[in-house]
C-alpha positions, 0 to 999 in steps of 0.5 A: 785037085783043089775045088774053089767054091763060090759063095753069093751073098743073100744081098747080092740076089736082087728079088724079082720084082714080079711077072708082067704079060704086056699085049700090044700089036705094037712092036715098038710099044711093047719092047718099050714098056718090057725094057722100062720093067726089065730095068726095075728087075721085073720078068715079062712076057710078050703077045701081039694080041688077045687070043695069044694072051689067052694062051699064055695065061692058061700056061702061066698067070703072071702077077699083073697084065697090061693090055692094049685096047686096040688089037686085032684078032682078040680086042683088049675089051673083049680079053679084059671081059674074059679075063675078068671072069676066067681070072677075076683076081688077076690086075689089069692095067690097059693102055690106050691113045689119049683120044680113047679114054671113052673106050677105056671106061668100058674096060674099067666096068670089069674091074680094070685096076688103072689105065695108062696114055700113049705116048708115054711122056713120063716112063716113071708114071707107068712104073708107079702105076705097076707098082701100086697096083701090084703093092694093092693086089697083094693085099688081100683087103684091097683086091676088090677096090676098083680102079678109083680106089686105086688113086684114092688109096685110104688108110686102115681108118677107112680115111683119106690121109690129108697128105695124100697126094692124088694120082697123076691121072687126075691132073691129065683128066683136069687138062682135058674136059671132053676126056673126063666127060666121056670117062664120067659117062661110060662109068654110069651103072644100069640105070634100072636095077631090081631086088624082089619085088622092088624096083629102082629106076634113074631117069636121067636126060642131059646135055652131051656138052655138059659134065654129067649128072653122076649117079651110083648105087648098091643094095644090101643083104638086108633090103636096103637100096643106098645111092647117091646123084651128084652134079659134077659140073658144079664144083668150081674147079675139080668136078672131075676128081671129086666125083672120082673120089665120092665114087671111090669112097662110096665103094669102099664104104660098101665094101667095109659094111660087106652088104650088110646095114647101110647108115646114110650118116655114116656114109656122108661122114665118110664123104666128107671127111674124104673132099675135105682131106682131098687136095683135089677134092672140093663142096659139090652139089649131091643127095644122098639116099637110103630106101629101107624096104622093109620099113617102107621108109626113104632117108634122103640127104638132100646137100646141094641139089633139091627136089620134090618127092611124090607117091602115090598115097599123097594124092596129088601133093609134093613134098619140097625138099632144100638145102643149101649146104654143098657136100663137103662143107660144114653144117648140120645134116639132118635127113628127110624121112619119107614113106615108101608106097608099096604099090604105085609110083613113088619119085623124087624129081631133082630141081634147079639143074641148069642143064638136066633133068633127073628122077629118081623113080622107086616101084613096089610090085605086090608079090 
């Protein structure tokens, strides 16, 4: 008996684009995103909400979760939350109404690679963003950027390239500006932070009506605390992504120092190379700062919003500090060099904001 064997072409096996768990207690919804992902060859998974997540991944750990934000027993800020310490590697993507972006932003603190709207008006946006984010996560470089790094993708430089085109969020947030000041908001870090004996503390009030006062910062291994405060509401267009993409620049510069020295010149290069490159980017008002604790020394870049500096070994005087030179436009920047009071109150009071008030307050406490 003659056997006919059948050989099948290495071109004829489609690789397997990935596996995907999809929560929503959408019925519909879900088979929706499984067929578009299937389509393009990728292997799902199903779960109506958190809890049954959690059991499938304690089973199998796919290559990318899309989660619901509103689901019953198990909600999908309480999985992302658990998820992201049980599987900190693991990418996420969440999805939600377009009238809950606030609820979103909680979920993008715990290290959320990108959100999605409902409905889903263009299937191809969903697919792009599974396979960025999957194309991101394999590289072992880029796992830990967060989700504005995620839109804002730089080049081995650390550059934005200047034919990089931004994500399709960016136009939907431009669209809808209670959604983006919402979003702003809820990103804001502890406005009170602590290394030592040194504490750091952003006071900030400011109207709800308004695009916010943003601020961000990070301390170093070597007792350096960086930061910046930027006033989205004052670029005339694209506030909102330029302030996205200082907060997406601004981590990767921290991440490519890997917490060890801070050069506040070094970072506003970056910052404005980055608008300048940026087809959504734009001049902003902002101050750049830099506390070497160990010196007892302030670098502050003061470009577009001025201040006035106080401490407790100036008896009384103030230090007025101008510019005005925007982030993002040319010019020469020289920082103000300020000493730090080791003991006492030592603060820098933003002037000029229309529609806020703002300081910046830098305490030592003597061991």
């Amino acid at each position: 008996m003659h056997v006919q064997s059948i050989v099948v072409e290495p071109q004829m096996i489609e690789k397997q684009a990935g596996d995907v768990l999809i929560l929503d207690d959408d019925v519909v919804f879900r088979k929706l995103v499984s067929s578009l992902l299937k389509a393009k060859n990728y292997r799902t998974f199903e779960a109506d909400n958190g809890l049954v997540g959690l059991q499938h991944l304690a089973k199998q750990v796919p290559d990318l979760v899309i989660c619901d934000i509103e689901m019953p027993v198990l909600d999908g800020i309480e999985f992302v939350e658990e998820v992201s310490h049980q599987y900190p590697s693991l990418p996420m993507i969440v999805i939600s109404g377009t009238d809950k972006i606030s609820v979103v932003a909680k979920a993008l603190k715990f290290g959320i690679k990108d959100f999605v709207t409902k409905p889903i008006v263009n299937p191809s946006h969903l697919l792009k963003t599974v396979e960025s984010t999957l194309l991101e996560a394999k590289d072992s470089v880029n796992a830990g950027r967060d989700f504005t790094s995620q839109w804002f993708q730089l080049n081995q430089q650390g550059e934005l390239p200047e034919d990089q085109e931004l994500h399709w969020h960016l136009e939907y947030l431009h669209n809808h500006p209670h959604i983006s000041r919402e979003l702003l908001q809820a990103l804001a870090p502890e406005n009170k932070t602590e290394q030592g004996v040194w504490q750091c503390h952003f006071q900030v009030l400011q109207s709800l009506e308004s695009m916010p006062l943003v601020f961000d910062y990070a301390w170093s291994m070597n007792g350096q605390f960086l930061f910046y405060v930027l006033d989205s509401d004052s670029s005339e267009q694209y506030g909102v992504s330029t302030t996205l993409l200082i907060r997406a620049l601004f981590n990767d510069y921290i991440r490519s120092q890997e917490g060890q020295v801070f050069h506040v010149h070094d970072l506003l290069e970056t910052l404005n190379k980055g608008i300048r490159c940026a087809e959504y980017g734009e001049p902003i008002n902002a101050i750049i700062g830099l506390a070497n604790f160990p010196n007892q020394e302030l670098q502050v870049l003061n470009v577009g919003l001025n201040g006035v500096w106080s401490t407790p070994d100036s008896k009384g005087a103030l230090s007025s500090l101008s510019s005005s030179i925007r982030l993002g436009e040319e010019g020469d920047f020289a920082p103000h060099h300020l000493a730090l009071s080791r003991t006492g109150r030592n603060a820098f009071r933003l002037s000029g904001l229309s529609h806020a008030n703002c300081q910046i307050v830098i305490e030592g406490k003597e061991s």
